[in-house]
C-alpha positions as CSV (number, residue, x, y, z in Angstrom):
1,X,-19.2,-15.7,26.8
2,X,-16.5,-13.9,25.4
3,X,-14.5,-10.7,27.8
4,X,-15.6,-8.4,25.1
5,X,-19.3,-9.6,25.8
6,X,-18.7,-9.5,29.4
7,X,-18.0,-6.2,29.5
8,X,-20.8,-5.2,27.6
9,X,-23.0,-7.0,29.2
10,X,-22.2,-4.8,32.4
11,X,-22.1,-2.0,31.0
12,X,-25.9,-2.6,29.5
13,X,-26.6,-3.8,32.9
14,X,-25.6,0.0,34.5
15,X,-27.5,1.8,31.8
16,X,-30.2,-0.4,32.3
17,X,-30.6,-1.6,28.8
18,X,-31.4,-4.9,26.9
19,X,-28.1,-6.9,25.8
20,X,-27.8,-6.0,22.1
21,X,-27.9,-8.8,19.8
22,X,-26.4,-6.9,16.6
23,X,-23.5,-4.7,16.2
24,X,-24.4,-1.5,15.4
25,X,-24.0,0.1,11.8
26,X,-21.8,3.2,11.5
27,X,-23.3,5.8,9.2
28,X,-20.8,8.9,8.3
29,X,-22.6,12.1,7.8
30,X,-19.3,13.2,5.7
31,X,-16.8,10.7,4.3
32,X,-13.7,13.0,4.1
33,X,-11.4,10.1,4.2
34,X,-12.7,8.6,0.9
35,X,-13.5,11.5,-1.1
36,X,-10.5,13.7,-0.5
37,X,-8.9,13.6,-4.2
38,X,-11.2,11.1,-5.4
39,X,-11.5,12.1,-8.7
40,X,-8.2,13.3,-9.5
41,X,-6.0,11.8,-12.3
42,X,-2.3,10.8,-12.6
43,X,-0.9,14.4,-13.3
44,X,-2.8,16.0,-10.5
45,X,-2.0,13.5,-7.9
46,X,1.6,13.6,-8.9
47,X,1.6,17.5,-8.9
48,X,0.3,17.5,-5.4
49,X,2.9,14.9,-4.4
50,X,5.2,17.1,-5.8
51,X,4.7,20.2,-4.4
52,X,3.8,18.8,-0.9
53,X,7.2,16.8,-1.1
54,X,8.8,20.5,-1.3
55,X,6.9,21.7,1.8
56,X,8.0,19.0,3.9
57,X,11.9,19.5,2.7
58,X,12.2,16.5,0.5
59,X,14.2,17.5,-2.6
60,X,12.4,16.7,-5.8
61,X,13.7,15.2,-9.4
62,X,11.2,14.7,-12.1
63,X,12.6,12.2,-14.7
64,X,11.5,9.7,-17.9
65,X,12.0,6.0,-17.2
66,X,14.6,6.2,-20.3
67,X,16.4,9.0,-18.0
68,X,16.1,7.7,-14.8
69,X,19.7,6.0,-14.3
70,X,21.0,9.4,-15.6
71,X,19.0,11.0,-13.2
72,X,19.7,8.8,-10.0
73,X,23.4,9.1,-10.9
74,X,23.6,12.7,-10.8
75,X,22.1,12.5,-7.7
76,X,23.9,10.1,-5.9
77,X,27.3,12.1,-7.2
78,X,25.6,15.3,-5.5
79,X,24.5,13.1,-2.2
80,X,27.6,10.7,-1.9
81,X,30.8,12.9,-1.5
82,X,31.4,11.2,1.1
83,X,30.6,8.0,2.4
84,X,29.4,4.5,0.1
85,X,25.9,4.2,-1.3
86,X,23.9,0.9,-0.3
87,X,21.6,0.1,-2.9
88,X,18.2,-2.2,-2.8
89,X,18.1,-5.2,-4.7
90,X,14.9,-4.2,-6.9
91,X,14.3,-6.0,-10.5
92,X,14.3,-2.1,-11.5
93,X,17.3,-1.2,-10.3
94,X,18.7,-4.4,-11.4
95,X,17.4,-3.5,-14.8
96,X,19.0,-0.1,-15.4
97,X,22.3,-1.8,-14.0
98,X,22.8,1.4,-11.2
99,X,24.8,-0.4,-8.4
100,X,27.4,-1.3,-11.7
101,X,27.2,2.8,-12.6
102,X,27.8,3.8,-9.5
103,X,30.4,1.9,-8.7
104,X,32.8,3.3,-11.1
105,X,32.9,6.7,-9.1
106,X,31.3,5.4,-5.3
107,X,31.8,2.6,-3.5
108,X,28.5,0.4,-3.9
109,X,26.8,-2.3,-1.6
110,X,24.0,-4.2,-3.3
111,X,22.0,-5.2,0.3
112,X,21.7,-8.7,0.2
113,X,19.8,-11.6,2.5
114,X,22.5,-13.8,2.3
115,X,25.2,-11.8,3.8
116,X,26.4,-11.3,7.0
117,X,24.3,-8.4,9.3
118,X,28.1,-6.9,9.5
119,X,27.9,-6.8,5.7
120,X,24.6,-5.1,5.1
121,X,23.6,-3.3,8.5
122,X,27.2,-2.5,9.0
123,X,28.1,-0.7,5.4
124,X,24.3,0.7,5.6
125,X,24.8,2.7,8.9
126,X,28.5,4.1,7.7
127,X,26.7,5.3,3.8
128,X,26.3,8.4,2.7
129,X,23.3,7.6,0.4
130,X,20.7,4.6,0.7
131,X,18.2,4.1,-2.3
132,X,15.2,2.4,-2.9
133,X,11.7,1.9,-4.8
134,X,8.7,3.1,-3.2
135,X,6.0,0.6,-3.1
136,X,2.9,3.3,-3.1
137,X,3.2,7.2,-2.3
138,X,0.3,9.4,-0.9
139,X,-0.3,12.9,-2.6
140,X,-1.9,14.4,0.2
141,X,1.1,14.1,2.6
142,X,4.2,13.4,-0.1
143,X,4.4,10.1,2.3
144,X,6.1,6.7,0.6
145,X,5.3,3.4,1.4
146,X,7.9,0.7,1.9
147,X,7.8,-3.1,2.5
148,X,10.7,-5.0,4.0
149,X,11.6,-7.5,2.1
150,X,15.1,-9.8,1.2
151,X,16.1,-7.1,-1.2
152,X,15.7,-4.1,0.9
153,X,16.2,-4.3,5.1
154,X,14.9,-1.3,6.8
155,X,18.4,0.0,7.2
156,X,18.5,0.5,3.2
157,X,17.2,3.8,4.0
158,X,17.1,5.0,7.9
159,X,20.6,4.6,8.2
160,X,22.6,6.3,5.0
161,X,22.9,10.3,5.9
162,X,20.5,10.6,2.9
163,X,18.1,8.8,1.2
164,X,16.6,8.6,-2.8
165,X,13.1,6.8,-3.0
166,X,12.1,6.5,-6.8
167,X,8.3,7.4,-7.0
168,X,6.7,6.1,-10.3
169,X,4.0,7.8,-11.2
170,X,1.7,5.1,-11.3
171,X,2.0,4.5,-7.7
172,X,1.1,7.6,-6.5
173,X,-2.4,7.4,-4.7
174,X,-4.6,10.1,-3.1
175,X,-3.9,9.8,0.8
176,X,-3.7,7.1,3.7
177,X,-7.4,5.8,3.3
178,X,-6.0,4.0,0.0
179,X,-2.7,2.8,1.3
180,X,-4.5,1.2,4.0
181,X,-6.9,-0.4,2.0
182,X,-3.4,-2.0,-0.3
183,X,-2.1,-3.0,2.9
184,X,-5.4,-4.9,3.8
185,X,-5.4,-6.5,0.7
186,X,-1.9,-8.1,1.0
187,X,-2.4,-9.1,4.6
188,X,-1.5,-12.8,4.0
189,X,1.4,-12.0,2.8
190,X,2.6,-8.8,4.6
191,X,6.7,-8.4,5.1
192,X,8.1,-8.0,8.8
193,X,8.2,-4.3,8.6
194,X,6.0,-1.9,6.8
195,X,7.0,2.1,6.8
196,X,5.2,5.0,5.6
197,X,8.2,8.0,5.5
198,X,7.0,12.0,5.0
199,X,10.2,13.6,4.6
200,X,13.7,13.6,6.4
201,X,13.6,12.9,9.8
202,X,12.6,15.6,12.0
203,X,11.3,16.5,15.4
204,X,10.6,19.3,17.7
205,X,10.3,20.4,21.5
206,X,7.9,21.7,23.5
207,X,8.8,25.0,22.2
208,X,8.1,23.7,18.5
209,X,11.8,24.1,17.8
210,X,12.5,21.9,14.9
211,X,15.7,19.7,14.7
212,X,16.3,17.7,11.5
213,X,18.0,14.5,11.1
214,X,17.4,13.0,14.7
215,X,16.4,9.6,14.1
216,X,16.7,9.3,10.5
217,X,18.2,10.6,7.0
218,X,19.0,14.4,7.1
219,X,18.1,14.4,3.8
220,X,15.5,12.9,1.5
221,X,15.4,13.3,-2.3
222,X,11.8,11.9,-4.3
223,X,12.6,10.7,-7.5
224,X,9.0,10.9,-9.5
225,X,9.4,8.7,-12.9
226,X,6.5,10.3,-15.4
227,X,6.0,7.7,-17.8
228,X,6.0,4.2,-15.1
């Protein structure tokens, strides 16, 4: 007998009921957590990512996939003043060459596996920008999803002062019931670390006074590709 059927076994044996011998069926009355958005399309989930990414003080830039190195460049000029840029090593931001752009105005590090922890951790927690590719974002709460991987540490983006995530459209999913449901499906093969981030880092105190940048990026820029 197993300590979940010990336990209840005695609790059946308190209320004075037969041991069950199934487990009981859950039946929602309502299912909120699947229908919330269910039918929207691609422009309506991105709208709602967008606008909810304004309310939670993420800044947002809308751009083509033909524009989006222009795009993240302008940023990264606005972000970086001051302070390197550490950049994840993603087959699209390979593609579009940025770490070589921005390396002719910033200083660049491209975070890598194979270096030293003093080499990637160490630049990451001094940058002024960190950027990555979202793996899934959620409309409902402007939330993006992230997966650890050899290419992209954790520090990529909670260190840096500020952070870019590039949102492609296609990625962009109603709420958490769905992201959970990706994760599910990839759960022999899940990274270390999994992190779902809604906005720049921010907390409050029992008096609901809000400080930002406690434990995280002070700022948080979404960059939502259209046409990907």
């Amino acid at each position: 007998m197993t300590t979940r059927e010990e336990f209840i076994g005695a609790v059946t044996k308190i209320l004075g009921r037969p041991m069950p011998t199934e487990q009981p069926q859950l039946h929602y009355r309502h299912a909120v957590h699947t229908d919330v958005m269910k039918e929207a399309g691609a422009d309506e989930l991105a709208a709602a990512f967008i606008e909810y990414s304004k309310t939670i003080g993420a800044e947002v830039v809308e751009t083509s996939r033909g524009e989006l190195d222009n795009a993240l460049t302008r940023l990264a000029d606005e972000l970086a003043k001051e302070g390197g840029i550490v950049v994840a090593d993603d087959p699209l931001l390979n593609e579009i060459k940025l770490a070589e752009t921005l390396a002719r105005k910033h200083r660049v590090h491209t975070w890598d596996v194979k270096r030293s922890w003093h080499d990637n951790i160490g630049f990451a927690e001094k940058a002024a920008v960190g950027i990555a590719v979202a793996k899934m974002a959620l409309a409902e709460s402007a939330t993006v999803l992230l997966f650890s991987h050899g290419g992209c540490g954790r520090s990529v983006t909670l260190l840096p002062k500020s952070t870019i995530y590039i949102v492609p459209r296609s990625v962009i999913k109603p709420r958490l019931t769905q992201a959970m449901a990706f994760v599910r499906e990839q759960r022999r093969s899940l990274p270390s670390s999994i992190n779902f981030v809604s906005g720049p880092s921010a907390t409050a105190d029992i008096e609901l006074v809000r400080v930002v940048g406690v434990h995280g990026p002070v700022r948080v820029a979404h960059v939502v590709v259209g046409d990907m």
